[in-house]
TIZAFI-81152 format. One record per atom (N, C-alpha, C): residue in three letters; residue number from 1; x, y, z; atom name. Coordinates in nm, 3 decimals, padded with zeros to 5 digits. Layout:
N
{"ALA" NUM {X Y Z} "CA"}
...
***
This chain:
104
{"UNK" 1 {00.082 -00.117 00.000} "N"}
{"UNK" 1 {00.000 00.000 00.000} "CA"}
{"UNK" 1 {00.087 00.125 00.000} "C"}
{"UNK" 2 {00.179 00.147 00.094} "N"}
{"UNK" 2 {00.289 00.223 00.046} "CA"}
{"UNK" 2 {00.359 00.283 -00.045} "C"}
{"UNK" 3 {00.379 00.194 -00.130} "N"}
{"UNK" 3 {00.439 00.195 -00.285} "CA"}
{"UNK" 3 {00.325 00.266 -00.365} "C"}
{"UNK" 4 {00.202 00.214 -00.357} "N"}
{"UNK" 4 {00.125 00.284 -00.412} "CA"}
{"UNK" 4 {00.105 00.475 -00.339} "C"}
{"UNK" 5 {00.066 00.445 -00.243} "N"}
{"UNK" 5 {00.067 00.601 -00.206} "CA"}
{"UNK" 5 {00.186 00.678 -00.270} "C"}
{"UNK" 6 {00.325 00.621 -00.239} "N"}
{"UNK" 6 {00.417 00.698 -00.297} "CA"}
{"UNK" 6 {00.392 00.717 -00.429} "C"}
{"UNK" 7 {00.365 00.624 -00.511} "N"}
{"UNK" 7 {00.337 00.669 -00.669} "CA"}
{"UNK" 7 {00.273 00.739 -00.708} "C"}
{"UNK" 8 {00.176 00.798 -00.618} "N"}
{"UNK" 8 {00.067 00.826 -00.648} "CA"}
{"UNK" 8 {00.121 00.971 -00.553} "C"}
{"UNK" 9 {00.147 01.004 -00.500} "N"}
{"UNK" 9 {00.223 01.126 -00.444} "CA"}
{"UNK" 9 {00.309 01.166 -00.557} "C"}
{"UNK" 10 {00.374 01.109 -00.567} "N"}
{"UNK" 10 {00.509 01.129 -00.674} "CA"}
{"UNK" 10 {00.430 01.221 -00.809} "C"}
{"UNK" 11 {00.374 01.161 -00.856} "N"}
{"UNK" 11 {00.252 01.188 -00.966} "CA"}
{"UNK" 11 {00.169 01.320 -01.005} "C"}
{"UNK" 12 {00.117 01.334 -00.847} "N"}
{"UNK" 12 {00.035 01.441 -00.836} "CA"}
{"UNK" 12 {00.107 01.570 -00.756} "C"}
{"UNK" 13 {00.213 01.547 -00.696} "N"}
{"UNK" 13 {00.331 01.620 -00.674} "CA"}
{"UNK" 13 {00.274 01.675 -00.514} "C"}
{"UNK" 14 {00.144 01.614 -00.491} "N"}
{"UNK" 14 {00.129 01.683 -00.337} "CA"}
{"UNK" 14 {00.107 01.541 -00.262} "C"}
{"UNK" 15 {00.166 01.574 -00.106} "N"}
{"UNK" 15 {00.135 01.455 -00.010} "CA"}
{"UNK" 15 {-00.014 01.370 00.023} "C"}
{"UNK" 16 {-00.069 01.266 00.059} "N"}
{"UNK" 16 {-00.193 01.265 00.028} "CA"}
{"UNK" 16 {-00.193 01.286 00.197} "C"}
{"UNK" 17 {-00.378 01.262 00.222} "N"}
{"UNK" 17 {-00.427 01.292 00.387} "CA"}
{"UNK" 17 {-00.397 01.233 00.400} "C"}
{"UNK" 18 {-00.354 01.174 00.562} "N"}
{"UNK" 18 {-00.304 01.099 00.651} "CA"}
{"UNK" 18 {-00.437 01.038 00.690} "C"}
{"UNK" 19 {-00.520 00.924 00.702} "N"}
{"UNK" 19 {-00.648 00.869 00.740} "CA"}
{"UNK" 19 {-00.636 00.882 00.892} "C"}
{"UNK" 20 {-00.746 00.932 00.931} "N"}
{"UNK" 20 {-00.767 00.933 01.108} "CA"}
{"UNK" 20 {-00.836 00.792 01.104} "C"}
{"UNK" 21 {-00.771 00.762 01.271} "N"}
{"UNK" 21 {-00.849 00.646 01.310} "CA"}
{"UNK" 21 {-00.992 00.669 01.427} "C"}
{"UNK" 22 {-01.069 00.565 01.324} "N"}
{"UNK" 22 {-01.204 00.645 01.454} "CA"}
{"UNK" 22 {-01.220 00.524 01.568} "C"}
{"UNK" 23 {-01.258 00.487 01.669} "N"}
{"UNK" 23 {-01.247 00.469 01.741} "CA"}
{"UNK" 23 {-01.386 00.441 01.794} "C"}
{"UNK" 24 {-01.465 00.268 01.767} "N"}
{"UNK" 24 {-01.617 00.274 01.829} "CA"}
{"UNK" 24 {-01.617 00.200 01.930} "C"}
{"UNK" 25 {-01.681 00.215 02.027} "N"}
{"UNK" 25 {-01.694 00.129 02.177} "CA"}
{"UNK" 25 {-01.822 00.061 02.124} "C"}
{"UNK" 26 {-01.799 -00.115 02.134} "N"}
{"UNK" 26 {-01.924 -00.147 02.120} "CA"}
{"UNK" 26 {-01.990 -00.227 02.259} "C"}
{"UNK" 27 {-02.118 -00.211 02.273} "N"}
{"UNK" 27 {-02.193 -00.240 02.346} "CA"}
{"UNK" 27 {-02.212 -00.389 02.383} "C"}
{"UNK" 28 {-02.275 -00.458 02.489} "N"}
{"UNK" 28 {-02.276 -00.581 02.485} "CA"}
{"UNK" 28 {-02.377 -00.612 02.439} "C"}
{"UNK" 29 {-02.481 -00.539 02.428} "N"}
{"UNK" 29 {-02.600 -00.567 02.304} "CA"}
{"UNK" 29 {-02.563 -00.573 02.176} "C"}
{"UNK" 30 {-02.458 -00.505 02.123} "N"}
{"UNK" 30 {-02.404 -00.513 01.963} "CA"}
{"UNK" 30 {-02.354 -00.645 01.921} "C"}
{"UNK" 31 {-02.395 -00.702 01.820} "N"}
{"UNK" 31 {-02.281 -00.854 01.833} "CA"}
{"UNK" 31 {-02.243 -00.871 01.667} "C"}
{"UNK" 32 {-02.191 -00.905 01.606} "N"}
{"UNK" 32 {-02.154 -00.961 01.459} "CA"}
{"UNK" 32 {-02.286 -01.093 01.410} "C"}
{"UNK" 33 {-02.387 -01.022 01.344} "N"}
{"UNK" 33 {-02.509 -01.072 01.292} "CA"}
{"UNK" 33 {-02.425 -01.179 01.188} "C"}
{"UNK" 34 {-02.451 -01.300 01.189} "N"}
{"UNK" 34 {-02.397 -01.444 01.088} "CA"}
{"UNK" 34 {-02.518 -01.490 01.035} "C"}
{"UNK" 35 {-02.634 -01.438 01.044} "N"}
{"UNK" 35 {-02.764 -01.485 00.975} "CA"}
{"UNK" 35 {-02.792 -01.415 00.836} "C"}
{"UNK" 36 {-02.774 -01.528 00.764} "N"}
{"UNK" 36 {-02.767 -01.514 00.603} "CA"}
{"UNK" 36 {-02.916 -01.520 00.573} "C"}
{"UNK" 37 {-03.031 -01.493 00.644} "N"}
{"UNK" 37 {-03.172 -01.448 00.622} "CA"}
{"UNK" 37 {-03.164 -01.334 00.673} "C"}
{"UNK" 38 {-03.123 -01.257 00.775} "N"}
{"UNK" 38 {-03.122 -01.120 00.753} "CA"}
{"UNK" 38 {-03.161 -01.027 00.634} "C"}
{"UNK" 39 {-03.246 -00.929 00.613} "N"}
{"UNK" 39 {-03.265 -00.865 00.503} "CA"}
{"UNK" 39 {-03.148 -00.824 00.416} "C"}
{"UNK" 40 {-03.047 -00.752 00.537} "N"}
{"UNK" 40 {-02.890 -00.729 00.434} "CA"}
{"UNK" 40 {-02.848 -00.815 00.388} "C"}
{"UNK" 41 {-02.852 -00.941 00.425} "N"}
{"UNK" 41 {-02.794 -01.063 00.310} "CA"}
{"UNK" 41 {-02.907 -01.142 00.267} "C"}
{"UNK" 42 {-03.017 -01.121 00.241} "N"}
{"UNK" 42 {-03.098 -01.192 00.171} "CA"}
{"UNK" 42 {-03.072 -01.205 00.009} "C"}
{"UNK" 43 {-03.042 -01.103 -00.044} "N"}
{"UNK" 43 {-03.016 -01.057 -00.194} "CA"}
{"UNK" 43 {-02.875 -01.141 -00.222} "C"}
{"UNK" 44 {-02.745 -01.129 -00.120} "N"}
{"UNK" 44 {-02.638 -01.184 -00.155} "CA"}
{"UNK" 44 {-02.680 -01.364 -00.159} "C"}
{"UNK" 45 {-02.732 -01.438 -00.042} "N"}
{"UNK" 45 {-02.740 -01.548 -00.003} "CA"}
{"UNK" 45 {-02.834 -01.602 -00.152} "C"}
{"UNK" 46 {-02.952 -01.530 -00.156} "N"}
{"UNK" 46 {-03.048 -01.593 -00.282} "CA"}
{"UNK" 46 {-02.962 -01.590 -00.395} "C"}
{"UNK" 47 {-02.859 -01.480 -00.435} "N"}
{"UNK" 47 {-02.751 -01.532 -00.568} "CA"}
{"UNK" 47 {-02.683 -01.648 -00.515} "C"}
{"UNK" 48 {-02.577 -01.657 -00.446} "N"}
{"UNK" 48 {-02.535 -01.755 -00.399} "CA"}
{"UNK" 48 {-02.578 -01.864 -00.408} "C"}
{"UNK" 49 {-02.712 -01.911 -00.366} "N"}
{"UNK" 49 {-02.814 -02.002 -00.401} "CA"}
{"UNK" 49 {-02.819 -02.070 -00.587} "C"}
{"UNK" 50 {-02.858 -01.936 -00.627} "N"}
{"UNK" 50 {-02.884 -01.951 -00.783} "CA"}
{"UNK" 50 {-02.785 -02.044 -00.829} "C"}
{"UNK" 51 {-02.646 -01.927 -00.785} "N"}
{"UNK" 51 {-02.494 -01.961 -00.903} "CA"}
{"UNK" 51 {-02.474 -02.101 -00.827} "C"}
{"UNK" 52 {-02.435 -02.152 -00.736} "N"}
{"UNK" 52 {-02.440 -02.287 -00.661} "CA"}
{"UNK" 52 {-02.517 -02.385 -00.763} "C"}
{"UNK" 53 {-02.657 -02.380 -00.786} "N"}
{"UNK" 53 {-02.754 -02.438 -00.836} "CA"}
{"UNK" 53 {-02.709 -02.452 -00.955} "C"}
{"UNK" 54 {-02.653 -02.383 -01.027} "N"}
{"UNK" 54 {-02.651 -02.342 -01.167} "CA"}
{"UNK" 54 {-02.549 -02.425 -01.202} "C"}
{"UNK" 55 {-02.397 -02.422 -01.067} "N"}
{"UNK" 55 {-02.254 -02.478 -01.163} "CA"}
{"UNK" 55 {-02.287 -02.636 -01.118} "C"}
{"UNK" 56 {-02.374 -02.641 -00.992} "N"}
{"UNK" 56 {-02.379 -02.797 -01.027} "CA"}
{"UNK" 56 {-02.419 -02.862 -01.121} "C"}
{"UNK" 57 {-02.526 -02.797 -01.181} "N"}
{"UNK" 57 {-02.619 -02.885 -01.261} "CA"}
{"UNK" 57 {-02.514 -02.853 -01.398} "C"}
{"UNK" 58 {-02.451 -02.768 -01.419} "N"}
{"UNK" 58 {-02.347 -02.742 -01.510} "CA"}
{"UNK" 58 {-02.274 -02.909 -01.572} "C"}
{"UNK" 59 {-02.225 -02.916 -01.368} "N"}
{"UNK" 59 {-02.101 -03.045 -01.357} "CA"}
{"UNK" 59 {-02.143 -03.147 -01.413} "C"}
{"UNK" 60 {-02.279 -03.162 -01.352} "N"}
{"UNK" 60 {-02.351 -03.286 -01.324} "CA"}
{"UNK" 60 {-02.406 -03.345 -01.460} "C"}
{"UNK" 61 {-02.413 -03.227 -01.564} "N"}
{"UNK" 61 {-02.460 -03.234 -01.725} "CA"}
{"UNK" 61 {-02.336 -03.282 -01.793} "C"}
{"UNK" 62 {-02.238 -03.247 -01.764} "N"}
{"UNK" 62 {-02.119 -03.262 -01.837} "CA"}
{"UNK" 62 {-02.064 -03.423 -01.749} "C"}
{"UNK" 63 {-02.068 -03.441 -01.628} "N"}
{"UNK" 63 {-02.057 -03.595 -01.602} "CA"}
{"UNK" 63 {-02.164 -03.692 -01.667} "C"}
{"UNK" 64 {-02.310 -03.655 -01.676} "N"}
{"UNK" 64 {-02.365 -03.726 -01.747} "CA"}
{"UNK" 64 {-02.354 -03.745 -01.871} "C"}
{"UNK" 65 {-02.328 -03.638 -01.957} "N"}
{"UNK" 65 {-02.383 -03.706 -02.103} "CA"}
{"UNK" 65 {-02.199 -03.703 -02.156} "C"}
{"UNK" 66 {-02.123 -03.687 -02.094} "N"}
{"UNK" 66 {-01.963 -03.698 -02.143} "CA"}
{"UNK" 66 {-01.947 -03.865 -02.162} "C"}
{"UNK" 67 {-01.970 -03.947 -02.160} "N"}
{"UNK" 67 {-01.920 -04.075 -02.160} "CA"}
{"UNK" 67 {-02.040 -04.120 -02.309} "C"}
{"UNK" 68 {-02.191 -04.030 -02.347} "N"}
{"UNK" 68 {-02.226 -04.035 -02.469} "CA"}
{"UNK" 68 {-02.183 -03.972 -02.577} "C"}
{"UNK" 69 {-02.097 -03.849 -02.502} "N"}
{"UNK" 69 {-02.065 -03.773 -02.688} "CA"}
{"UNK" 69 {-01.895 -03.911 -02.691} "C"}
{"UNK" 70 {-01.820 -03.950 -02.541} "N"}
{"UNK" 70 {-01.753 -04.043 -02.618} "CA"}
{"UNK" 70 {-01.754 -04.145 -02.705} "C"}
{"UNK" 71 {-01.869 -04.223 -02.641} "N"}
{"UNK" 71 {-01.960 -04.311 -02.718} "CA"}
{"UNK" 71 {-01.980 -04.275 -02.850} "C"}
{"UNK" 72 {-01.995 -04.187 -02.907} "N"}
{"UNK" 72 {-02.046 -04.084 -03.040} "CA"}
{"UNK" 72 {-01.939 -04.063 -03.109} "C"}
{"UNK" 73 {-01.869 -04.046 -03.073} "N"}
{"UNK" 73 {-01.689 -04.007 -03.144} "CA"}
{"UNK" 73 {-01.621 -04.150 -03.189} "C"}
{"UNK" 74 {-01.696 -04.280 -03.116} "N"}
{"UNK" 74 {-01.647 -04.413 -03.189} "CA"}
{"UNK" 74 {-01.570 -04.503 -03.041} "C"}
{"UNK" 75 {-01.563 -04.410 -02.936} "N"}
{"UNK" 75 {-01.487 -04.471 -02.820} "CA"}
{"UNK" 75 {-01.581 -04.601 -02.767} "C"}
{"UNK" 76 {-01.511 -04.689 -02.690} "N"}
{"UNK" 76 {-01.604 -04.803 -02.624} "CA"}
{"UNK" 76 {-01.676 -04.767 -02.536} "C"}
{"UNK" 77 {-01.768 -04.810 -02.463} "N"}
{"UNK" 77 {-01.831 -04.805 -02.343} "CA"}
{"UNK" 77 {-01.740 -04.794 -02.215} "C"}
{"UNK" 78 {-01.625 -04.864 -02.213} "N"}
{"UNK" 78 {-01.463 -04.892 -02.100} "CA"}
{"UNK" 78 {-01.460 -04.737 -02.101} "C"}
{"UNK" 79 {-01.399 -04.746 -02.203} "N"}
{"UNK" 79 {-01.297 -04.600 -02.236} "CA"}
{"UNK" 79 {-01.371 -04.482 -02.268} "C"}
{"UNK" 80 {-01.450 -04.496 -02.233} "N"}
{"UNK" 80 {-01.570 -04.355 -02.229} "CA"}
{"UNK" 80 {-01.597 -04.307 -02.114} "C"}
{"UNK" 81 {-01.658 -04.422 -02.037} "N"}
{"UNK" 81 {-01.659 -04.390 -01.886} "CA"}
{"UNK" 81 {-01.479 -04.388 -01.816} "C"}
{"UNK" 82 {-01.397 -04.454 -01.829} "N"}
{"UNK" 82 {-01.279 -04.416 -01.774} "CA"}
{"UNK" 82 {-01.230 -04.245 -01.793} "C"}
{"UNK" 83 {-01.234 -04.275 -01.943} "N"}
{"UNK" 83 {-01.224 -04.080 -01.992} "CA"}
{"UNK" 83 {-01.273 -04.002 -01.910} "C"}
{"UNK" 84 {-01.421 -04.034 -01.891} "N"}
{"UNK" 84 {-01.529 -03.903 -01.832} "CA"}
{"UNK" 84 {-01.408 -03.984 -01.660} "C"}
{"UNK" 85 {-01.413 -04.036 -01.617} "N"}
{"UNK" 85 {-01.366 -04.040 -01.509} "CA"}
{"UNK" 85 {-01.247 -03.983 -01.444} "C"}
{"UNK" 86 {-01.121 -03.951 -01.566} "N"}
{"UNK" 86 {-01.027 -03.936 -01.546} "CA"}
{"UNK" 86 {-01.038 -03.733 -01.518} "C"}
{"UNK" 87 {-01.159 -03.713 -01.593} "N"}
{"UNK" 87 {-01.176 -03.557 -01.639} "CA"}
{"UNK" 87 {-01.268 -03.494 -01.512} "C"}
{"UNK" 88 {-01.303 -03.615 -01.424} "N"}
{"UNK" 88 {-01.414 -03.553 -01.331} "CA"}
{"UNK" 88 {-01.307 -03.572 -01.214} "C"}
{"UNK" 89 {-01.187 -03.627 -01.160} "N"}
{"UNK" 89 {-01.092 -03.640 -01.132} "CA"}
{"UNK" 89 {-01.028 -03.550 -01.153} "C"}
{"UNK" 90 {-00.977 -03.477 -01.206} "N"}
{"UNK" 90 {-00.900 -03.383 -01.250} "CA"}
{"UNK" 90 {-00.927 -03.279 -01.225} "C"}
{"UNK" 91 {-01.046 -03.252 -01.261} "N"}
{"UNK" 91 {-01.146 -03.119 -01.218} "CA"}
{"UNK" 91 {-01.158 -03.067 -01.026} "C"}
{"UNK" 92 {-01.115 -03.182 -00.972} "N"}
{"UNK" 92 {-01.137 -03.150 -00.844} "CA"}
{"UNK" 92 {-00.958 -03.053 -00.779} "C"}
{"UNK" 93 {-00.921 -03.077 -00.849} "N"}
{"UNK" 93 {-00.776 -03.026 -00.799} "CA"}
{"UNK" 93 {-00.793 -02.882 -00.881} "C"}
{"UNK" 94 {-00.826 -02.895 -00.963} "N"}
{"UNK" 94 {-00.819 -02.729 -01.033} "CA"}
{"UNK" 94 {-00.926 -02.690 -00.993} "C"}
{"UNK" 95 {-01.050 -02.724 -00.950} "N"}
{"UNK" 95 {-01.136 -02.664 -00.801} "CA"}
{"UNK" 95 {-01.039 -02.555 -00.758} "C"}
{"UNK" 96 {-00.967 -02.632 -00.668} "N"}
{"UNK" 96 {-00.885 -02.579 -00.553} "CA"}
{"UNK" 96 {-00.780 -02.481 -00.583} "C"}
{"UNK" 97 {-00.732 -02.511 -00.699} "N"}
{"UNK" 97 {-00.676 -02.395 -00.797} "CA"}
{"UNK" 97 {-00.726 -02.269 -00.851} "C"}
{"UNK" 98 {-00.815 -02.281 -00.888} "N"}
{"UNK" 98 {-00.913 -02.185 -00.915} "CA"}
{"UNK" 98 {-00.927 -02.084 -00.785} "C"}
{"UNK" 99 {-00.985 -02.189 -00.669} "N"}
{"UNK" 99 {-01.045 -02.130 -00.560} "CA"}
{"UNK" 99 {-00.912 -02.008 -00.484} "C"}
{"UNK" 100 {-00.791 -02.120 -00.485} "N"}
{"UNK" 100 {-00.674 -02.066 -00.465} "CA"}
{"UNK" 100 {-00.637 -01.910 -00.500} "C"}
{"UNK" 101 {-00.646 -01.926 -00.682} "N"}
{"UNK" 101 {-00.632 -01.798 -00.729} "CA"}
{"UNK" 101 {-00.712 -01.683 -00.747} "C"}
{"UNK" 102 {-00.838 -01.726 -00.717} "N"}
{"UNK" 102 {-00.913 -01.561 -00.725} "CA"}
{"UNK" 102 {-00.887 -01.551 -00.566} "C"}
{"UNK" 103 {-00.874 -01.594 -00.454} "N"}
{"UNK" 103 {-00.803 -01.543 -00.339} "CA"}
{"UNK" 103 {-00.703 -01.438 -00.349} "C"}
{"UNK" 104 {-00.625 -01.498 -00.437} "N"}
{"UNK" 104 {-00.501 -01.392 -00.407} "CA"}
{"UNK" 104 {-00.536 -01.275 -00.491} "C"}
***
Protein backbone atom coordinates (compact mmCIF):
# COMPACT_ATOMS: atom_id res chain seq x y z
CA UNK A 1 0.00 0.00 0.00
CA UNK A 2 2.89 2.23 0.46
CA UNK A 3 4.39 1.95 -2.85
CA UNK A 4 1.25 2.84 -4.12
CA UNK A 5 0.67 6.01 -2.06
CA UNK A 6 4.17 6.98 -2.97
CA UNK A 7 3.37 6.69 -6.69
CA UNK A 8 0.67 8.26 -6.48
CA UNK A 9 2.23 11.26 -4.44
CA UNK A 10 5.09 11.29 -6.74
CA UNK A 11 2.52 11.88 -9.66
CA UNK A 12 0.35 14.41 -8.36
CA UNK A 13 3.31 16.20 -6.74
CA UNK A 14 1.29 16.83 -3.37
CA UNK A 15 1.35 14.55 -0.10
CA UNK A 16 -1.93 12.65 0.28
CA UNK A 17 -4.27 12.92 3.87
CA UNK A 18 -3.04 10.99 6.51
CA UNK A 19 -6.48 8.69 7.40
CA UNK A 20 -7.67 9.33 11.08
CA UNK A 21 -8.49 6.46 13.10
CA UNK A 22 -12.04 6.45 14.54
CA UNK A 23 -12.47 4.69 17.41
CA UNK A 24 -16.17 2.74 18.29
CA UNK A 25 -16.94 1.29 21.77
CA UNK A 26 -19.24 -1.47 21.20
CA UNK A 27 -21.93 -2.40 23.46
CA UNK A 28 -22.76 -5.81 24.85
CA UNK A 29 -26.00 -5.67 23.04
CA UNK A 30 -24.04 -5.13 19.63
CA UNK A 31 -22.81 -8.54 18.33
CA UNK A 32 -21.54 -9.61 14.59
CA UNK A 33 -25.09 -10.72 12.92
CA UNK A 34 -23.97 -14.44 10.88
CA UNK A 35 -27.64 -14.85 9.75
CA UNK A 36 -27.67 -15.14 6.03
CA UNK A 37 -31.72 -14.48 6.22
CA UNK A 38 -31.22 -11.20 7.53
CA UNK A 39 -32.65 -8.65 5.03
CA UNK A 40 -28.90 -7.29 4.34
CA UNK A 41 -27.94 -10.63 3.10
CA UNK A 42 -30.98 -11.92 1.71
CA UNK A 43 -30.16 -10.57 -1.94
CA UNK A 44 -26.38 -11.84 -1.55
CA UNK A 45 -27.40 -15.48 -0.03
CA UNK A 46 -30.48 -15.93 -2.82
CA UNK A 47 -27.51 -15.32 -5.68
CA UNK A 48 -25.35 -17.55 -3.99
CA UNK A 49 -28.14 -20.02 -4.01
CA UNK A 50 -28.84 -19.51 -7.83
CA UNK A 51 -24.94 -19.61 -9.03
CA UNK A 52 -24.40 -22.87 -6.61
CA UNK A 53 -27.54 -24.38 -8.36
CA UNK A 54 -26.51 -23.42 -11.67
CA UNK A 55 -22.54 -24.78 -11.63
CA UNK A 56 -23.79 -27.97 -10.27
CA UNK A 57 -26.19 -28.85 -12.61
CA UNK A 58 -23.47 -27.42 -15.10
CA UNK A 59 -21.01 -30.45 -13.57
CA UNK A 60 -23.51 -32.86 -13.24
CA UNK A 61 -24.60 -32.34 -17.25
CA UNK A 62 -21.19 -32.62 -18.37
CA UNK A 63 -20.57 -35.95 -16.02
CA UNK A 64 -23.65 -37.26 -17.47
CA UNK A 65 -23.83 -37.06 -21.03
CA UNK A 66 -19.63 -36.98 -21.43
CA UNK A 67 -19.20 -40.75 -21.60
CA UNK A 68 -22.26 -40.35 -24.69
CA UNK A 69 -20.65 -37.73 -26.88
CA UNK A 70 -17.53 -40.43 -26.18
CA UNK A 71 -19.60 -43.11 -27.18
CA UNK A 72 -20.46 -40.84 -30.40
CA UNK A 73 -16.89 -40.07 -31.44
CA UNK A 74 -16.47 -44.13 -31.89
CA UNK A 75 -14.87 -44.71 -28.20
CA UNK A 76 -16.04 -48.03 -26.24
CA UNK A 77 -18.31 -48.05 -23.43
CA UNK A 78 -14.63 -48.92 -21.00
CA UNK A 79 -12.97 -46.00 -22.36
CA UNK A 80 -15.70 -43.55 -22.29
CA UNK A 81 -16.59 -43.90 -18.86
CA UNK A 82 -12.79 -44.16 -17.74
CA UNK A 83 -12.24 -40.80 -19.92
CA UNK A 84 -15.29 -39.03 -18.32
CA UNK A 85 -13.66 -40.40 -15.09
CA UNK A 86 -10.27 -39.36 -15.46
CA UNK A 87 -11.76 -35.57 -16.39
CA UNK A 88 -14.14 -35.53 -13.31
CA UNK A 89 -10.92 -36.40 -11.32
CA UNK A 90 -9.00 -33.83 -12.50
CA UNK A 91 -11.46 -31.19 -12.18
CA UNK A 92 -11.37 -31.50 -8.44
CA UNK A 93 -7.76 -30.26 -7.99
CA UNK A 94 -8.19 -27.29 -10.33
CA UNK A 95 -11.36 -26.64 -8.01
CA UNK A 96 -8.85 -25.79 -5.53
CA UNK A 97 -6.76 -23.95 -7.97
CA UNK A 98 -9.13 -21.85 -9.15
CA UNK A 99 -10.45 -21.30 -5.60
CA UNK A 100 -6.74 -20.66 -4.65
CA UNK A 101 -6.32 -17.98 -7.29
CA UNK A 102 -9.13 -15.61 -7.25
CA UNK A 103 -8.03 -15.43 -3.39
CA UNK A 104 -5.01 -13.92 -4.07
Amino acid sequence: MRSIETAIERRSGTNLVTPQMEVRESSPEQKLSTNIFEKQYLKRTGMMWISFACILFIFYAVQTYTPTVFVDQGYGFGNAFLLTSIIVIASVPGKYVVGYTLER
